[in-house]
mmCIF file of the N, C-alpha and C atoms, coordinates in Angstrom:
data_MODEL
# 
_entry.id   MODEL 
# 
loop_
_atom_site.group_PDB 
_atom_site.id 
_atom_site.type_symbol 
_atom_site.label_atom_id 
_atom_site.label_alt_id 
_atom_site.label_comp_id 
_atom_site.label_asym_id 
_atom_site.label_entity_id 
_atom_site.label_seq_id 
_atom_site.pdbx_PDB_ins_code 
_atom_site.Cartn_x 
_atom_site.Cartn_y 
_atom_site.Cartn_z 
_atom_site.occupancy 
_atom_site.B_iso_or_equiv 
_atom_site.pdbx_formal_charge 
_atom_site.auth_seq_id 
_atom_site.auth_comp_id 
_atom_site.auth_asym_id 
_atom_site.auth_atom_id 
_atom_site.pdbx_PDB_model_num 
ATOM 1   N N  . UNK A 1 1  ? 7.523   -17.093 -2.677  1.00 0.00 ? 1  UNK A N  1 
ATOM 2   C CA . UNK A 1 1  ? 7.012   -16.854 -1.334  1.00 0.00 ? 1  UNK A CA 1 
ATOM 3   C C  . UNK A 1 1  ? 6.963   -15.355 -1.059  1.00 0.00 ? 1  UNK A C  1 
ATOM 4   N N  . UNK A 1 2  ? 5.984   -14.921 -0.351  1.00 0.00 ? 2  UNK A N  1 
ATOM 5   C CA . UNK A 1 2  ? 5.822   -13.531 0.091   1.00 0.00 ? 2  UNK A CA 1 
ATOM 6   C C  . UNK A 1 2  ? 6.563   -13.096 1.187   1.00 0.00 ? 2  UNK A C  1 
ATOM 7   N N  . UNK A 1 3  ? 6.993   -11.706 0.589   1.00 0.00 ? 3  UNK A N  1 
ATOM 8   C CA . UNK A 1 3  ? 8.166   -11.140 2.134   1.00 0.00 ? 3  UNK A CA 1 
ATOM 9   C C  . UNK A 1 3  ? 7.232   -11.120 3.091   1.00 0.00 ? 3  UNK A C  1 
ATOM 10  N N  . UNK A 1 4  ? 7.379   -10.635 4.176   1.00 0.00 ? 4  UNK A N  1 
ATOM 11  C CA . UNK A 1 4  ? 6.829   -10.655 5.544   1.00 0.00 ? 4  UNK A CA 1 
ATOM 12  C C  . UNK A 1 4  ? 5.863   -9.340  5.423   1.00 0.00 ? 4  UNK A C  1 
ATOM 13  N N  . UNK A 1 5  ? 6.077   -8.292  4.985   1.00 0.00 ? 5  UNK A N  1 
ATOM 14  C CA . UNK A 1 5  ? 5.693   -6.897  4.893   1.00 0.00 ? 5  UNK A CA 1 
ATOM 15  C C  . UNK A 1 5  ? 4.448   -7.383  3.624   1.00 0.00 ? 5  UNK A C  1 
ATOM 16  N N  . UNK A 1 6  ? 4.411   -7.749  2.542   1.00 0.00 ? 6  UNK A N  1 
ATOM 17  C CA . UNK A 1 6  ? 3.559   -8.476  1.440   1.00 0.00 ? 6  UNK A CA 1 
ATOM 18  C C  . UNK A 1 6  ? 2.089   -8.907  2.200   1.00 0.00 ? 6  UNK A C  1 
ATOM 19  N N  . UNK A 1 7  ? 2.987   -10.480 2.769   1.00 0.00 ? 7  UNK A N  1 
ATOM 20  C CA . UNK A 1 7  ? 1.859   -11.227 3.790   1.00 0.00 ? 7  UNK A CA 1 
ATOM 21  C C  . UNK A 1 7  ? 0.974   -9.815  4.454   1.00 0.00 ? 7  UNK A C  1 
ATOM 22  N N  . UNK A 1 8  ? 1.706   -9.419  5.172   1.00 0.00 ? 8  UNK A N  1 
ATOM 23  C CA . UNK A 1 8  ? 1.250   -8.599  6.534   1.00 0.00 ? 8  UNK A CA 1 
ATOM 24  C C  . UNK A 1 8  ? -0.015  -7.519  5.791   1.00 0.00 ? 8  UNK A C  1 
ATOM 25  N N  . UNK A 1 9  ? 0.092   -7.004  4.725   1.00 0.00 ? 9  UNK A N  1 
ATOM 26  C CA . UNK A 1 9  ? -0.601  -6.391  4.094   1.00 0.00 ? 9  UNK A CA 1 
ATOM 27  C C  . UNK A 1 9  ? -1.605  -6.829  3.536   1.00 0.00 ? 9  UNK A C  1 
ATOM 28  N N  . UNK A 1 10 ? -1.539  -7.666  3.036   1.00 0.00 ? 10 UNK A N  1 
ATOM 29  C CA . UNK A 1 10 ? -2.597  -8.321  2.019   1.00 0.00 ? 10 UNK A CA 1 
ATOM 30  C C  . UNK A 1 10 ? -3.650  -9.413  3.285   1.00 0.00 ? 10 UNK A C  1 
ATOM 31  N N  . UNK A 1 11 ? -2.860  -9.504  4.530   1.00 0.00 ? 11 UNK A N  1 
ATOM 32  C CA . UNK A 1 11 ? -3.638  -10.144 5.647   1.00 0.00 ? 11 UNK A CA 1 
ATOM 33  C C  . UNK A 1 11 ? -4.727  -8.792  6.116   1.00 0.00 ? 11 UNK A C  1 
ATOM 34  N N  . UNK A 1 12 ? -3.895  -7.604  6.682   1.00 0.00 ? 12 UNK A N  1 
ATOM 35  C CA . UNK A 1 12 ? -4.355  -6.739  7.024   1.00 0.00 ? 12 UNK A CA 1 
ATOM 36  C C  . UNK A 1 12 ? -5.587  -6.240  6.483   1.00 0.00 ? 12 UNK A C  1 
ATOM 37  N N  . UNK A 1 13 ? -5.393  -5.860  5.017   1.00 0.00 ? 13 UNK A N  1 
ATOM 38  C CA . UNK A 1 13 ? -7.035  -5.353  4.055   1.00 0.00 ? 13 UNK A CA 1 
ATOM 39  C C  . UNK A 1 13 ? -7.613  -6.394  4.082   1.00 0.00 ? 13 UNK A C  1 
ATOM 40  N N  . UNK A 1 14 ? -7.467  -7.757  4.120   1.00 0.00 ? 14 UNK A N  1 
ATOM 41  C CA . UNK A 1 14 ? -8.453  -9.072  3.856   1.00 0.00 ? 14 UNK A CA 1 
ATOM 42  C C  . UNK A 1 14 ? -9.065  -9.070  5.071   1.00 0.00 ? 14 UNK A C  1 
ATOM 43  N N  . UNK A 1 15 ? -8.802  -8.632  6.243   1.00 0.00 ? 15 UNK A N  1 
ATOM 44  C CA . UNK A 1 15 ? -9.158  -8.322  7.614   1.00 0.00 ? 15 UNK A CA 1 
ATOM 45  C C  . UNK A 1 15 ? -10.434 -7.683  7.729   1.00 0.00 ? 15 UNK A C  1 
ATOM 46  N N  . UNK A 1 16 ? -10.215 -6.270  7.289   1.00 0.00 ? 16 UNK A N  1 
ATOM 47  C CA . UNK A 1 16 ? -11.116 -5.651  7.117   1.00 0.00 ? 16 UNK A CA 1 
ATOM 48  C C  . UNK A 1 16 ? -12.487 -5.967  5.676   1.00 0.00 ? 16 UNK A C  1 
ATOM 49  N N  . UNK A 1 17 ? -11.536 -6.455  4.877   1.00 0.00 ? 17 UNK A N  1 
ATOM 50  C CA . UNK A 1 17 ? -12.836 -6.658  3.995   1.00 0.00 ? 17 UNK A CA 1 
ATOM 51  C C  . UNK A 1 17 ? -13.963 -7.726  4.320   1.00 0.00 ? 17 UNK A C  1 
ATOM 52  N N  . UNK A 1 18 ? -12.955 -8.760  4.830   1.00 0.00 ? 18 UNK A N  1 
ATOM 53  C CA . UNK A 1 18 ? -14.023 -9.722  5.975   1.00 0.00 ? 18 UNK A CA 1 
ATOM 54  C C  . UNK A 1 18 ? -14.788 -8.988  6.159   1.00 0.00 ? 18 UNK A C  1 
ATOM 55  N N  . UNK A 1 19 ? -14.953 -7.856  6.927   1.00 0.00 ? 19 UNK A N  1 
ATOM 56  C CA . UNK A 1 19 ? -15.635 -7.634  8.371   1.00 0.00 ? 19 UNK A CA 1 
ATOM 57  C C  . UNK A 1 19 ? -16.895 -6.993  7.674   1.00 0.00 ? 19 UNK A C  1 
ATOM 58  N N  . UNK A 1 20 ? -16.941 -6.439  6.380   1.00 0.00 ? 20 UNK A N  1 
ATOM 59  C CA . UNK A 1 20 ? -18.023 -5.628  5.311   1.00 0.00 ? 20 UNK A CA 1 
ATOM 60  C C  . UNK A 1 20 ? -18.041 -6.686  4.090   1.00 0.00 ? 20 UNK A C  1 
ATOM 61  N N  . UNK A 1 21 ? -18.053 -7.995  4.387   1.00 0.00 ? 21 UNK A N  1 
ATOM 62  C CA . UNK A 1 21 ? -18.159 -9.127  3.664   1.00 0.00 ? 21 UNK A CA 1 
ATOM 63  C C  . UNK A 1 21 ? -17.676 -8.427  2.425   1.00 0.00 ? 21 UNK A C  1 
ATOM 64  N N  . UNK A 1 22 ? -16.512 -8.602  1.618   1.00 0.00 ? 22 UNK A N  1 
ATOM 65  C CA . UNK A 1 22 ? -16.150 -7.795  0.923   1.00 0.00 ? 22 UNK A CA 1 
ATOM 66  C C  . UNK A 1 22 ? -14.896 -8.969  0.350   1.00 0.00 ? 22 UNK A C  1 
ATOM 67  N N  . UNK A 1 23 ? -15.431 -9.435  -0.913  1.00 0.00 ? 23 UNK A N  1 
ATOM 68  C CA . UNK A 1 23 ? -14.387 -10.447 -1.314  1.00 0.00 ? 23 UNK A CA 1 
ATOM 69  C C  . UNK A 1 23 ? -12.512 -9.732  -0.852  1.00 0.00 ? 23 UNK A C  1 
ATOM 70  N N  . UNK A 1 24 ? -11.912 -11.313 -0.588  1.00 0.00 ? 24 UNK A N  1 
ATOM 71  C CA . UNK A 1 24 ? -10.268 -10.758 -0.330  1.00 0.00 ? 24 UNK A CA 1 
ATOM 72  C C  . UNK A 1 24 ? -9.537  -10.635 -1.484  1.00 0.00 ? 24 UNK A C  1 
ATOM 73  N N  . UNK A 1 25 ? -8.632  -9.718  -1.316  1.00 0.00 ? 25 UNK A N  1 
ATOM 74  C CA . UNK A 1 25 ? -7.678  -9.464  -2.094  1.00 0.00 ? 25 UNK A CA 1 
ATOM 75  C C  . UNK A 1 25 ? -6.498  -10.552 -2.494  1.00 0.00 ? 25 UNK A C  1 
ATOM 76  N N  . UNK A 1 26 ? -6.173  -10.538 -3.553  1.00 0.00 ? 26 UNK A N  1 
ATOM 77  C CA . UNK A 1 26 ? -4.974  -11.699 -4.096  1.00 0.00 ? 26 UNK A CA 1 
ATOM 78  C C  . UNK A 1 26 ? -3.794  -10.687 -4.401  1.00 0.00 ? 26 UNK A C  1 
ATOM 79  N N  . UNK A 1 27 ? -2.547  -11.436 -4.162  1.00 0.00 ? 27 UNK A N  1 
ATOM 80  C CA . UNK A 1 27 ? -1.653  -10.245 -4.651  1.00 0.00 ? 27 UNK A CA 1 
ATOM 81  C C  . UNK A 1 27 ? -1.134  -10.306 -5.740  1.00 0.00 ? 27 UNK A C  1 
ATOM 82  N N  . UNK A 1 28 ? -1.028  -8.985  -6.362  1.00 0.00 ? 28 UNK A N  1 
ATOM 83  C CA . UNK A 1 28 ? -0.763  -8.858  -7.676  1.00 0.00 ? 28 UNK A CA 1 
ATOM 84  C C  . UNK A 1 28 ? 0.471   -8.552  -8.214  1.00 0.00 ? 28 UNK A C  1 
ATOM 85  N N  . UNK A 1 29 ? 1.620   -9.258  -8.904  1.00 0.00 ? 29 UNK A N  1 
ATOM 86  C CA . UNK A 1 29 ? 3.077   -8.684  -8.966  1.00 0.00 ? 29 UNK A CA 1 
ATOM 87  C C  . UNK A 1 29 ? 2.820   -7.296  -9.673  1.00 0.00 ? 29 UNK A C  1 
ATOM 88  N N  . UNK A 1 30 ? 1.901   -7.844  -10.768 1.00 0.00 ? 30 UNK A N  1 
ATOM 89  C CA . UNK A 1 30 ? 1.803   -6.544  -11.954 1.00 0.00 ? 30 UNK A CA 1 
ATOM 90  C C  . UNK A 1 30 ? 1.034   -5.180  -11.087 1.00 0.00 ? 30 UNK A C  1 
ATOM 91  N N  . UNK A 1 31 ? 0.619   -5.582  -10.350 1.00 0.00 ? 31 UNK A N  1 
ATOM 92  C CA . UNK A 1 31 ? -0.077  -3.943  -9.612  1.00 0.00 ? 31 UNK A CA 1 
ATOM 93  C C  . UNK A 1 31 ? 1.382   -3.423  -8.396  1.00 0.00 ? 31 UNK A C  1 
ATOM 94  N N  . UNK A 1 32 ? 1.910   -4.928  -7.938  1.00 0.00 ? 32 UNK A N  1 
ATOM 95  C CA . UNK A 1 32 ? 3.005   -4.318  -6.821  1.00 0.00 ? 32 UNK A CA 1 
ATOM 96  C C  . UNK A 1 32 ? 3.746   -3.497  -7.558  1.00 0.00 ? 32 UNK A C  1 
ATOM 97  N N  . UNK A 1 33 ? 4.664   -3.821  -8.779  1.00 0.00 ? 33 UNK A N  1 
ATOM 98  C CA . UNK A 1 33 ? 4.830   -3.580  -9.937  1.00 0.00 ? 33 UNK A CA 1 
ATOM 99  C C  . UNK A 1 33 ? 4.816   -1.946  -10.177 1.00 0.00 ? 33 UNK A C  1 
ATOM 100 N N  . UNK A 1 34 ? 3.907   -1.727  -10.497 1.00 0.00 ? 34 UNK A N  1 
ATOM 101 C CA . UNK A 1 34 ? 3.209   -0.147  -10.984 1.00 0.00 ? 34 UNK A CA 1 
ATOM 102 C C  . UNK A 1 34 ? 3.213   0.727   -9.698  1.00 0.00 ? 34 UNK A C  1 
ATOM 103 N N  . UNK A 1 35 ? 2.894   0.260   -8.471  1.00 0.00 ? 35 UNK A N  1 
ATOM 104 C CA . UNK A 1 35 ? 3.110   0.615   -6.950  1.00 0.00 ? 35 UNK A CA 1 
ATOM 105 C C  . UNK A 1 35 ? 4.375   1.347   -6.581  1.00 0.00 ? 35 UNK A C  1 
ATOM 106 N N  . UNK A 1 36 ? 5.367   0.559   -6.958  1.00 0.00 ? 36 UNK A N  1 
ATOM 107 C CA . UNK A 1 36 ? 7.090   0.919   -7.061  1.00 0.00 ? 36 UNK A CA 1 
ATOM 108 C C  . UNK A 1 36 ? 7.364   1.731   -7.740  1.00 0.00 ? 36 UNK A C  1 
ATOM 109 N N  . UNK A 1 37 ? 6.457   2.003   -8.630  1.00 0.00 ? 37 UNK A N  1 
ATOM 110 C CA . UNK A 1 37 ? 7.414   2.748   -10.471 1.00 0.00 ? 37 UNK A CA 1 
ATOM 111 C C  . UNK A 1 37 ? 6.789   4.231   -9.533  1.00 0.00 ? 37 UNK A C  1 
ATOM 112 N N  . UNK A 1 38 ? 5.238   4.169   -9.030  1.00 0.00 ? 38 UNK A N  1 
ATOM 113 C CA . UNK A 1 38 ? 4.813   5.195   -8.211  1.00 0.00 ? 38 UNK A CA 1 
ATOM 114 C C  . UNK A 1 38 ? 5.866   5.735   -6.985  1.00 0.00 ? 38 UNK A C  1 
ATOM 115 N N  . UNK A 1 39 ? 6.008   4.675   -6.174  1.00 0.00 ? 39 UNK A N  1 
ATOM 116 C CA . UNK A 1 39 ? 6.916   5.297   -5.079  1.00 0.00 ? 39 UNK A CA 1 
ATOM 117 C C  . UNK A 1 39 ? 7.786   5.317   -5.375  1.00 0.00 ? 39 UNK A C  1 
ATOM 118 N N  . UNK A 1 40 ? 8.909   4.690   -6.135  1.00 0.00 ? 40 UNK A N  1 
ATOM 119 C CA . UNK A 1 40 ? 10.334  5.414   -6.714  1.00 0.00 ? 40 UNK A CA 1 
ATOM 120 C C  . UNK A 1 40 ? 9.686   7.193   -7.426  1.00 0.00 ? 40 UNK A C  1 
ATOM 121 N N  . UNK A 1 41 ? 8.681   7.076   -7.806  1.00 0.00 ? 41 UNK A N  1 
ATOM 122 C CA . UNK A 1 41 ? 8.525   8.590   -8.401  1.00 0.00 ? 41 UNK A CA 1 
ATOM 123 C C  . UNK A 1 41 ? 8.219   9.578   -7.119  1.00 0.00 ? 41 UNK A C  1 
ATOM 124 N N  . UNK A 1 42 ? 7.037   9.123   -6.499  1.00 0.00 ? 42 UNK A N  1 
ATOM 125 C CA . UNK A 1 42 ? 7.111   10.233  -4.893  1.00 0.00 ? 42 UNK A CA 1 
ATOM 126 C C  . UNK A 1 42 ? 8.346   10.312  -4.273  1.00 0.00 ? 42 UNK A C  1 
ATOM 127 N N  . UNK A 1 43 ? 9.274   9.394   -4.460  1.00 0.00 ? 43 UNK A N  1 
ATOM 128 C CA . UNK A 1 43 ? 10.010  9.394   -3.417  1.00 0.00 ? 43 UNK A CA 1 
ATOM 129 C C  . UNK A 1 43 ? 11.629  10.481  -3.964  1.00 0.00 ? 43 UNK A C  1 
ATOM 130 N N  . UNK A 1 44 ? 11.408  11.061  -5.428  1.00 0.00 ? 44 UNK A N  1 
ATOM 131 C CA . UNK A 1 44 ? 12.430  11.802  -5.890  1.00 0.00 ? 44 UNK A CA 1 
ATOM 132 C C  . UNK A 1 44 ? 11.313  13.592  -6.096  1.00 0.00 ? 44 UNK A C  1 
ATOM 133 N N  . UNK A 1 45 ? 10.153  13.452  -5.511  1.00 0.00 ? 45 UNK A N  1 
ATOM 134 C CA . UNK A 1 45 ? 9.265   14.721  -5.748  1.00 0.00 ? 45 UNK A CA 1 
ATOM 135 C C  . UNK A 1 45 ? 9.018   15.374  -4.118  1.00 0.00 ? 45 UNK A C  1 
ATOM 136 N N  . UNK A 1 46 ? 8.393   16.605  -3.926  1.00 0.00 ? 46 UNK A N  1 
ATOM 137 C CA . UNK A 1 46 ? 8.369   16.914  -2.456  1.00 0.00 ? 46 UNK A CA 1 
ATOM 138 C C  . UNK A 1 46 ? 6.721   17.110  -2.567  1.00 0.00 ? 46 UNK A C  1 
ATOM 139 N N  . UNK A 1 47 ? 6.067   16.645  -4.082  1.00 0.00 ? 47 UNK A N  1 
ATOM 140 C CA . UNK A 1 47 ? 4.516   16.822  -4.038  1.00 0.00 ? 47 UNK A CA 1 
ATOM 141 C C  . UNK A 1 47 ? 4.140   15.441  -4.571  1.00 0.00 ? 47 UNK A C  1 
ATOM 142 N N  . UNK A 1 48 ? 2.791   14.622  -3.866  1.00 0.00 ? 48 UNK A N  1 
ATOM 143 C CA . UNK A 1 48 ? 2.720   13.274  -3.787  1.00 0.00 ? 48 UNK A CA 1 
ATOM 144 C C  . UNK A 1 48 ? 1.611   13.175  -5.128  1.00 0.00 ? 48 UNK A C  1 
ATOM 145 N N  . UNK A 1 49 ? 1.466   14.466  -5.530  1.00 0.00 ? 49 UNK A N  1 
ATOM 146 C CA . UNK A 1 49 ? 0.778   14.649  -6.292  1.00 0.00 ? 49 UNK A CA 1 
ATOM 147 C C  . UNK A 1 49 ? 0.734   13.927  -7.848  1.00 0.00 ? 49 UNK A C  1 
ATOM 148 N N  . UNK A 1 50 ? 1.450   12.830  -7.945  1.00 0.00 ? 50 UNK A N  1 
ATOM 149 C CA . UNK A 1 50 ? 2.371   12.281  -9.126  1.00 0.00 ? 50 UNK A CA 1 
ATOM 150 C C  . UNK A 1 50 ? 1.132   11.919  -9.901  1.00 0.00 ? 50 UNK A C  1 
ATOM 151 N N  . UNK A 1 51 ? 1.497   11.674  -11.412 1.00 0.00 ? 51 UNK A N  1 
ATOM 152 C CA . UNK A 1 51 ? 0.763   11.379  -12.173 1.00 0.00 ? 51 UNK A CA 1 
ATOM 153 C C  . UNK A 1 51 ? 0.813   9.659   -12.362 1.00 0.00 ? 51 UNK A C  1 
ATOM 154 N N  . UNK A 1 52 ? -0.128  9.024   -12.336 1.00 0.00 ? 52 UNK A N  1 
ATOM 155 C CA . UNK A 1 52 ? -0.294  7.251   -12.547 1.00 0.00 ? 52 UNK A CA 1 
ATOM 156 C C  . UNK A 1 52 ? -1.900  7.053   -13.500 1.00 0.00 ? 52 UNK A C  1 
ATOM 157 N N  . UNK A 1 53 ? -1.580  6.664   -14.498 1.00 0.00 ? 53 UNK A N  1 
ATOM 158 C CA . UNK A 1 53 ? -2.974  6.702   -15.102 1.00 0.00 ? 53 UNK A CA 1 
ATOM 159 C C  . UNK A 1 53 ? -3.895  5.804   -15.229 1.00 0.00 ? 53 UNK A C  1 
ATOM 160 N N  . UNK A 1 54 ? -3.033  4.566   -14.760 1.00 0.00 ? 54 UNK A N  1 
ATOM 161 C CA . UNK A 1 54 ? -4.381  3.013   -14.456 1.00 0.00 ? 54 UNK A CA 1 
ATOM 162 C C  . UNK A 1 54 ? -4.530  3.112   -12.822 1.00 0.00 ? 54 UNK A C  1 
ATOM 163 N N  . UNK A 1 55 ? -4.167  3.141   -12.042 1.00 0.00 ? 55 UNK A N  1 
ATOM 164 C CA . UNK A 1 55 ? -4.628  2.862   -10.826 1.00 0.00 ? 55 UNK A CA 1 
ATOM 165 C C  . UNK A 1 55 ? -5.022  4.156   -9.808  1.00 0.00 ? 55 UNK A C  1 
ATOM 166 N N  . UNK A 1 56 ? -6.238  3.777   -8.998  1.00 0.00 ? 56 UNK A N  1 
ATOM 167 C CA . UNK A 1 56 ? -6.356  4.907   -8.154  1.00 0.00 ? 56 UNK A CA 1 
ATOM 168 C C  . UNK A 1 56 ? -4.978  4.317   -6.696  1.00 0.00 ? 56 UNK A C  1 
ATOM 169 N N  . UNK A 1 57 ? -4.690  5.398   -5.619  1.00 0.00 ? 57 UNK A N  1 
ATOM 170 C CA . UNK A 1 57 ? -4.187  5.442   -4.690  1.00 0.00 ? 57 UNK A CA 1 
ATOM 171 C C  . UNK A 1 57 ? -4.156  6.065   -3.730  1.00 0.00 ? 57 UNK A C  1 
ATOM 172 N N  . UNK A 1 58 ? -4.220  5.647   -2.285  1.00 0.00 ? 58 UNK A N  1 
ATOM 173 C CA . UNK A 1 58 ? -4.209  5.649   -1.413  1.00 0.00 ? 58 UNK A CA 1 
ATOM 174 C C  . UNK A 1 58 ? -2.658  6.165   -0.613  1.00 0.00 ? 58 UNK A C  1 
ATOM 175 N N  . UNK A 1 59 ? -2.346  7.174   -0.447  1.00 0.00 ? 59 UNK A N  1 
ATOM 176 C CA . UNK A 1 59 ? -0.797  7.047   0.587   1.00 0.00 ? 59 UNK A CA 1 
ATOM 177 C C  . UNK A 1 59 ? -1.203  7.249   1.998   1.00 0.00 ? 59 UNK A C  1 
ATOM 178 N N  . UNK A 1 60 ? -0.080  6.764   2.503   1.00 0.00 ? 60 UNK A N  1 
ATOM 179 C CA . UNK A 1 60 ? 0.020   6.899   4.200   1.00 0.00 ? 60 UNK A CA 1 
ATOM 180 C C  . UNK A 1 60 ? 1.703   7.757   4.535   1.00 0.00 ? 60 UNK A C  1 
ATOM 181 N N  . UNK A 1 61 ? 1.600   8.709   4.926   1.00 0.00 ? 61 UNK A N  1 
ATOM 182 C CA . UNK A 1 61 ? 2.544   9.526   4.840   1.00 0.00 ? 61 UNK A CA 1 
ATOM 183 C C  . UNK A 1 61 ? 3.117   9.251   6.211   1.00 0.00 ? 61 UNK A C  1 
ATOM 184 N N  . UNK A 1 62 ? 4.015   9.655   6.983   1.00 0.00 ? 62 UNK A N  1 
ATOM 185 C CA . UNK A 1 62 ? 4.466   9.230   8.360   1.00 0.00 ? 62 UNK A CA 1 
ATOM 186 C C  . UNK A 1 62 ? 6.015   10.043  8.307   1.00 0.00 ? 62 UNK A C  1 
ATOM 187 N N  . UNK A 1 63 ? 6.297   10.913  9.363   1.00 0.00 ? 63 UNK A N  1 
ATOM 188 C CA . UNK A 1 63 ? 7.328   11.384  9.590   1.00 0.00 ? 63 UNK A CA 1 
ATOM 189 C C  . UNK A 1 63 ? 8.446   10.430  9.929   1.00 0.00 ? 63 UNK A C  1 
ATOM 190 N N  . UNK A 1 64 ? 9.677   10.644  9.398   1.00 0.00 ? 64 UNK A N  1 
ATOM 191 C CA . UNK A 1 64 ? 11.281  9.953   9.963   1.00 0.00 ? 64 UNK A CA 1 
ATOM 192 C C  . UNK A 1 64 ? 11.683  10.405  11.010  1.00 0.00 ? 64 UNK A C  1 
ATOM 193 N N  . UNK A 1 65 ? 11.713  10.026  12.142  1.00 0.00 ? 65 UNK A N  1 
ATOM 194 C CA . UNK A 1 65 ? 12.463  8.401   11.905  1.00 0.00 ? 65 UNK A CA 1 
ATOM 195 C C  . UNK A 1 65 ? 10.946  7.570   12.764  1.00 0.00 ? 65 UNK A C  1 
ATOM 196 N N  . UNK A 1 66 ? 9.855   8.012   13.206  1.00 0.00 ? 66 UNK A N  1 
ATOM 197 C CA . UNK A 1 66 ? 9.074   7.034   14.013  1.00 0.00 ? 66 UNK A CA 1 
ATOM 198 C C  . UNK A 1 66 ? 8.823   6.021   13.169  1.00 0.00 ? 66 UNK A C  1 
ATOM 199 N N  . UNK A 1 67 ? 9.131   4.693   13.818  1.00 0.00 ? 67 UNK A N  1 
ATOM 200 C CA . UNK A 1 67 ? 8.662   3.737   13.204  1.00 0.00 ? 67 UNK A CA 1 
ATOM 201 C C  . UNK A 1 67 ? 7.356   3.293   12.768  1.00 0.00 ? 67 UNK A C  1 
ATOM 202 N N  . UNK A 1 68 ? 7.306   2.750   11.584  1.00 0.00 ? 68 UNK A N  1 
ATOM 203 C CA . UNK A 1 68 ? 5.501   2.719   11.159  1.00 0.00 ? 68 UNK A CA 1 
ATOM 204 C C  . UNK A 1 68 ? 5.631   0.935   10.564  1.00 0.00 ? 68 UNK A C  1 
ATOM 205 N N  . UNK A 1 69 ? 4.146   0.586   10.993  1.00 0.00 ? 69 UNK A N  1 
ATOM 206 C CA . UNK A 1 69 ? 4.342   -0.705  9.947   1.00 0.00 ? 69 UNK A CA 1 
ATOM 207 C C  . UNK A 1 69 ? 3.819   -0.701  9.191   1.00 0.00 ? 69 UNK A C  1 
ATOM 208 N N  . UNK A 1 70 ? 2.727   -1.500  8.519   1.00 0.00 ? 70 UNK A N  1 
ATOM 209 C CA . UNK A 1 70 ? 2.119   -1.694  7.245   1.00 0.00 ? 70 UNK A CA 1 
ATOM 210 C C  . UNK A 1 70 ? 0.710   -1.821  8.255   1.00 0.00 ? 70 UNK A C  1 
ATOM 211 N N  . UNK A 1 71 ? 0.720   -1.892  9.026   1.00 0.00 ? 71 UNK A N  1 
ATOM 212 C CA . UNK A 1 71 ? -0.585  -2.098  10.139  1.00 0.00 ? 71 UNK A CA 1 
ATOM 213 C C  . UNK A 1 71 ? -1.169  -0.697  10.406  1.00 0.00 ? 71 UNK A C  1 
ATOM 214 N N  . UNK A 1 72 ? 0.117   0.210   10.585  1.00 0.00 ? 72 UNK A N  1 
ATOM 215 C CA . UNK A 1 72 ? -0.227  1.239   10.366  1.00 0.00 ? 72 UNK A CA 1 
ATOM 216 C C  . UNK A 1 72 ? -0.789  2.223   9.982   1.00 0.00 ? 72 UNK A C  1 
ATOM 217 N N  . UNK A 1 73 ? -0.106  1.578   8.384   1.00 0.00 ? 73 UNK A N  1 
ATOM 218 C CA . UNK A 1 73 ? -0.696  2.255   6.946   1.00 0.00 ? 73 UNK A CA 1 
ATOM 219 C C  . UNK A 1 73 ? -2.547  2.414   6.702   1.00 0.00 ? 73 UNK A C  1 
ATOM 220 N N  . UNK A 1 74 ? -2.514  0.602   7.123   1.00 0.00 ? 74 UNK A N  1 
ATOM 221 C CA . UNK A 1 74 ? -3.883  0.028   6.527   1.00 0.00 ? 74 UNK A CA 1 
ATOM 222 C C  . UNK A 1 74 ? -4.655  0.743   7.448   1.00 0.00 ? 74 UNK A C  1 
ATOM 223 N N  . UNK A 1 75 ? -4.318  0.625   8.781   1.00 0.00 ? 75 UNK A N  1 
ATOM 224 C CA . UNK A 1 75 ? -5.111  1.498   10.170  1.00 0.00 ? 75 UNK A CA 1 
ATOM 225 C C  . UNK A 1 75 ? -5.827  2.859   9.558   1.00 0.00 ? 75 UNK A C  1 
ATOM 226 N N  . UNK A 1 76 ? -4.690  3.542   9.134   1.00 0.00 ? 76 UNK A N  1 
ATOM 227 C CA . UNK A 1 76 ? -4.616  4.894   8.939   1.00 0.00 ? 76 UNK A CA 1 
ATOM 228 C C  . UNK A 1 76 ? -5.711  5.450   7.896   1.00 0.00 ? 76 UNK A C  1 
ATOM 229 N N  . UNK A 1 77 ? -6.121  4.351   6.942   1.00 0.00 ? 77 UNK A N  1 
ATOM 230 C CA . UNK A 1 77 ? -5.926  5.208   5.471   1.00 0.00 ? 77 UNK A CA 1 
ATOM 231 C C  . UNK A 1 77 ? -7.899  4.764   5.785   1.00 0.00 ? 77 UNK A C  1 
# 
């Protein structure tokens, strides 16, 4: 079963891809996966600039402590 933050995301872009008829997204462990290995790496660097060589990416950056959701993110980017 999907955490709440998972759902909320993968609802969110399927939202929008609706709206530009734009097949939905399925979620992928193996891409969440590679996602993590990325943000465990930004998250020990002060440049987001990291190297990942199969996937393109998207960040949503947000100052501590305001709270942000994943609604946010997708809003934002």
């Amino acid at each position: 079963m999907f955490a709440s933050i998972q759902t909320d995301c993968l609802d969110k872009h399927n939202f929008y891809r609706d709206k530009h008829r734009t097949p939905a997204l399925k979620y992928s462990t193996t891409l969440a996966d590679e996602a993590q290995k990325v943000a465990d790496a930004l998250a020990s660097q002060t440049d987001i600039a990291a190297s990942h060589d199969m996937y393109d990416a998207n960040y949503f950056i947000a100052e501590w402590p305001s709270p942000r959701t994943i609604s946010d993110a997708v809003e934002n980017w």
